[in-house]
C-alpha positions, 0 to 999 in steps of 0.5 A, a space after each residue: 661585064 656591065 651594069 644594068 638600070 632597073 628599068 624591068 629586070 624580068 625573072 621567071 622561077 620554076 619551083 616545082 611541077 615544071 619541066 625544069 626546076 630552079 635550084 639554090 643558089 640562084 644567081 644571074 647576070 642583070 645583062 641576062 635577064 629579060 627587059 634590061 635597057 640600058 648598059 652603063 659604065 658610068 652615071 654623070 661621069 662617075 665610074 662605080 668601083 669594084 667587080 661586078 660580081 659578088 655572092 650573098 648569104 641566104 636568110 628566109 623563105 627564099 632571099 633576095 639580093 642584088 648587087 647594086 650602086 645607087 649614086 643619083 640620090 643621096 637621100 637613097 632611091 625606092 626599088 620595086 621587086 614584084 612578086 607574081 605581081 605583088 609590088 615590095 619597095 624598098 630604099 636602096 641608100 647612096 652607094 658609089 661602090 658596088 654593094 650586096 643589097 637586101 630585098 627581102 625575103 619573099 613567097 613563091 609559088 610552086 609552079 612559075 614565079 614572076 620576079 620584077 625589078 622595077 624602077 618606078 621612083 628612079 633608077 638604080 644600078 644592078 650587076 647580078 640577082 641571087 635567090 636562095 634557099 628558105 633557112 630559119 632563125 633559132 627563135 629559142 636563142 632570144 634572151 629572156 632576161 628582162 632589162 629591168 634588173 628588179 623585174 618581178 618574178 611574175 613579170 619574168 616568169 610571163 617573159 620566159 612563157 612567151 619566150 617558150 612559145 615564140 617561133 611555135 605558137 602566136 598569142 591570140 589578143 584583143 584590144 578593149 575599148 576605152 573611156 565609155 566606148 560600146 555604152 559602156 560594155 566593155 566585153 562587147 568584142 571578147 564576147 563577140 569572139 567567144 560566141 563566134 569561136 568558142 574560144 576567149 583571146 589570151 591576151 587583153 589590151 588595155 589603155 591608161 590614157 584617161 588617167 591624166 591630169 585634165 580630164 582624168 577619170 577612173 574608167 576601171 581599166 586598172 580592175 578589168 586588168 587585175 581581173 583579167 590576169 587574176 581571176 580569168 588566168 589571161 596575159 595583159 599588156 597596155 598601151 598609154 594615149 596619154 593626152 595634152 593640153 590642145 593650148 598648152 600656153 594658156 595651161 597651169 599645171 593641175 588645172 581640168 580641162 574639157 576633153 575636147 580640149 585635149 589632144 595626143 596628136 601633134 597639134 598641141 602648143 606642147 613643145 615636145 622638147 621641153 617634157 624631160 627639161 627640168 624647170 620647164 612647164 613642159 616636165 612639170 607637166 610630164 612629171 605628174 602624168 608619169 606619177 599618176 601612171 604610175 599609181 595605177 601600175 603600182 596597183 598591178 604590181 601590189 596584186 602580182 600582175 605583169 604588164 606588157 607596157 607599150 608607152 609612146 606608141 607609133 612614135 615616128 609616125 612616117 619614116 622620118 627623123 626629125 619629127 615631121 612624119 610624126 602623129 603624136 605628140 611624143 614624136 614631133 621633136 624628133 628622134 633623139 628627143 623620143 629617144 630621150 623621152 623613153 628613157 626618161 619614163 623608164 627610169 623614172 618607173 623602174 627607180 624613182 616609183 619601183 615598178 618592176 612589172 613591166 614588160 617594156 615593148 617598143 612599137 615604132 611604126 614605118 621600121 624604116 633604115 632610119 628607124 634605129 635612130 629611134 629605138 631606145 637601145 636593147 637596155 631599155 626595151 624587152 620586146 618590138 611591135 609592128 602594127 599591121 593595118 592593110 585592109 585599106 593601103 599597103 596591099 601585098 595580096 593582090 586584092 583592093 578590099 575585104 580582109 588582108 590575110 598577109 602574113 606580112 613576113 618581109 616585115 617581120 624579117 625587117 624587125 628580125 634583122 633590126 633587133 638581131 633576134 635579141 627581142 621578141 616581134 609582135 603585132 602589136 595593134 592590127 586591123 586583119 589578122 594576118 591567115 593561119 596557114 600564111 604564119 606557118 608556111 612562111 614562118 611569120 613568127 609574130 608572138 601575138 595579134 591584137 586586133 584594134 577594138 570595134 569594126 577593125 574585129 567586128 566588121 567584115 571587111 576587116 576580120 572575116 567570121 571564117 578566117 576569125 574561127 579558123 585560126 581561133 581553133 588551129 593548134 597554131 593559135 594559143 588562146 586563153 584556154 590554153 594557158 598555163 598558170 604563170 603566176 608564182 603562189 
């Protein structure tokens, strides 16, 4: 028996209405399958080890493994499996032994399904291909203990609800502006959303950002929040574009700068090594922004408000370790430095300001291999977020424009695997949200959507009237009306 380069490894899936039907486990020989062009023993003289043969797991809707050895690139190699024409890449790592690799798990059609591997970026090796059966992750099994031992009881009891409802139901959300943005209306798109479905999103984003040493002011984001969960009954989560200096070399600490001086992206003379080194202008700095935030969150807490907190969003920007895939400040040192930044904020809120309200979400962004080297460990996080913007790039629905309905599911399987179904996955930040019928038939188990604010819900292109009324009002989707009263009396 030998090996296969993916040049195009062809498959054809009969599922249903079809003369013959395809059944589970599936495997096949790569030598067997349509396209295959070249046979191999050996690759600059190094003979893979080990039998070509091998069975896997199932795991999704229906999974896809390949037996493969990967010794031309030790940075590891993209794949291409095409679904019915959809392209889903994936990094196969250096391997010189045969090994199970996991291409996801993906949709087929019922009828004939065209499967495709293909080599675009360089070739890897292949023996057989197994599909299996759809089987689905117990969602009940998540743990609903924050990891905040002090955490408040209307945090934990908001946890234990969203627990209650994950892998059933997703949380509608939407993002408000901040700062002065729609003239200062900052109900522009839960009305627009109202007078369209009928309906008011459970969950309300929110941002602390201008609450900062330079340029702070008070843009009441506190107040909505507390209103939001006081009075109109909602779920609240935040996030925090914390700003600095743009010349953080010519800055002394406490003095106002202009806005258009500041910056959250990577641009700032900050060195982002230096925020949790004592001594340095840098945690100076750090420090007082922490304890400004961390007035504000005080407020909530004092009023019986849980958080979602989503700090240091998106950290590793591109899929990279060393800080250079980066976009915000937070992670252009790298990940161990991002690592340490998180932890730091965490324990600086939980132990030296007693906030215990907060609902500690982690949201990366690339949830690449290399991603676990950026994730602050399951004692520090409660929950991970993906943000799903593909209305522009990263298509997998066939189309080049207008909204993207795609459930994303081989992503949140990714997210899924990488926290071991210890924490909750949601969509975090979002341009469409993804179709009604794609979440359920795949069982794309995201616990809440949170379309960014303005066009990204606002414009067609991105969130069709349609597809915004349809999901607003299926049963799948719990908006503010349908929510329980969380908070303890």
């Amino acid at each position: 028996m030998k090996g296969f380069r993916a040049g195009i490894i062809l498959l054809l899936i009969a599922l249903a209405y079809a003369e013959e039907y395809t059944t589970f486990p599936y495997t096949i020989e790569a030598e067997d399958c349509e396209g295959v062009d070249k046979a191999w023993t050996s690759v600059y003289e190094n003979v893979i080890k080990g039998e070509f043969s091998g069975k896997v797991k199932e795991d999704g809707m229906y999974q896809f493994n390949a037996r493969v050895a990967q010794i031309l690139n030790k940075e590891g190699r993209l794949q291409t499996i095409s679904i019915n024409g959809i392209d889903f890449q994936y990094t196969v790592p250096y391997y010189d032994t045969w090994i199970d690799f996991d291409f996801g798990m993906h949709r087929l059609n019922k009828g004939t399904n065209k499967i495709t591997f293909k080599g675009i970026y360089g070739y890897a090796e292949y023996d057989t291909i197994t599909i299996t059966d759809a089987t689905f992750p117990d969602f009940s099994k998540v743990p609903t203990t924050l990891s905040d031992p002090k955490a408040t009881k209307e945090a934990q009891k908001l946890q234990e609800y969203l627990a209650s409802v994950y892998g059933k139901k997703i949380i509608s959300g939407q993002q408000e502006i901040y700062g002065s943005g729609n003239n200062g209306n900052y109900e522009l798109e839960f009305d627009f959303i109202h007078d369209l479905t009928g309906k008011y999103p459970a969950i309300r984003g929110f941002d602390f950002m201008n609450y900062n040493p330079l340029y702070g002011w008070n843009d009441e984001s506190t107040e909505r929040c507390i209103d939001w969960v006081n009075k109109r009954g909602g779920i609240a989560t935040a996030s925090w574009h914390i700003n600095v200096p743009k010349d953080f070399e010519n800055y002394k600490v406490g003095d106002k700068v202009d806005w258009q001086q500041c910056t959250y992206a990577t641009s700032s003379t900050f060195k982002t090594e230096n925020a949790i080194v004592e001594g340095t202008k840098e945690n100076e700095y750090w420090n007082l922004a922490i304890k400004m935030l961390a007035e504000q969150l005080k407020r909530l807490q004092d009023a019986n408000v849980p958080l979602i907190f989503r700090p240091l969003h998106e950290a590793e920007g591109n899929a990279n370790t060393d800080g250079s895939g980066a976009w915000f400040w937070w992670g252009k040192a790298g990940a161990k430095t991002y690592v340490k930044i998180w932890k730091y904020l965490y324990e600086k809120l939980t132990k030296e300001y007693d906030l215990h309200n907060l609902i500690w979400e982690q949201n990366l962004y690339a949830w690449s291999p290399d991603s676990i080297q950026w994730y602050a460990g399951d004692d520090y996080v409660d929950m991970v977020g993906y943000d799903k913007y593909n209305t522009v790039y990263n298509r997998h629905d066939g189309k080049t424009s207008g909204p993207n309905l795609d459930a994303e599911t081989p992503i949140f399987y990714t997210l899924l695997k990488f926290v071991d179904n210890k924490k909750m996955i949601a969509l975090a930040e979002n341009d469409s949200i993804p179709g009604v019928n794609n979440l359920i038939v795949e069982h794309a188990a995201w616990l809440y959507f949170c379309p960014w604010y303005g066009e990204f819900i606002l414009e067609e292109r991105n969130n069709a009237k349609s597809d915004l009324k349809e999901i607003y009002n299926n049963e799948y989707c719990i908006t503010l009306e349908d929510l329980p009263f969380l908070k303890e009396k």
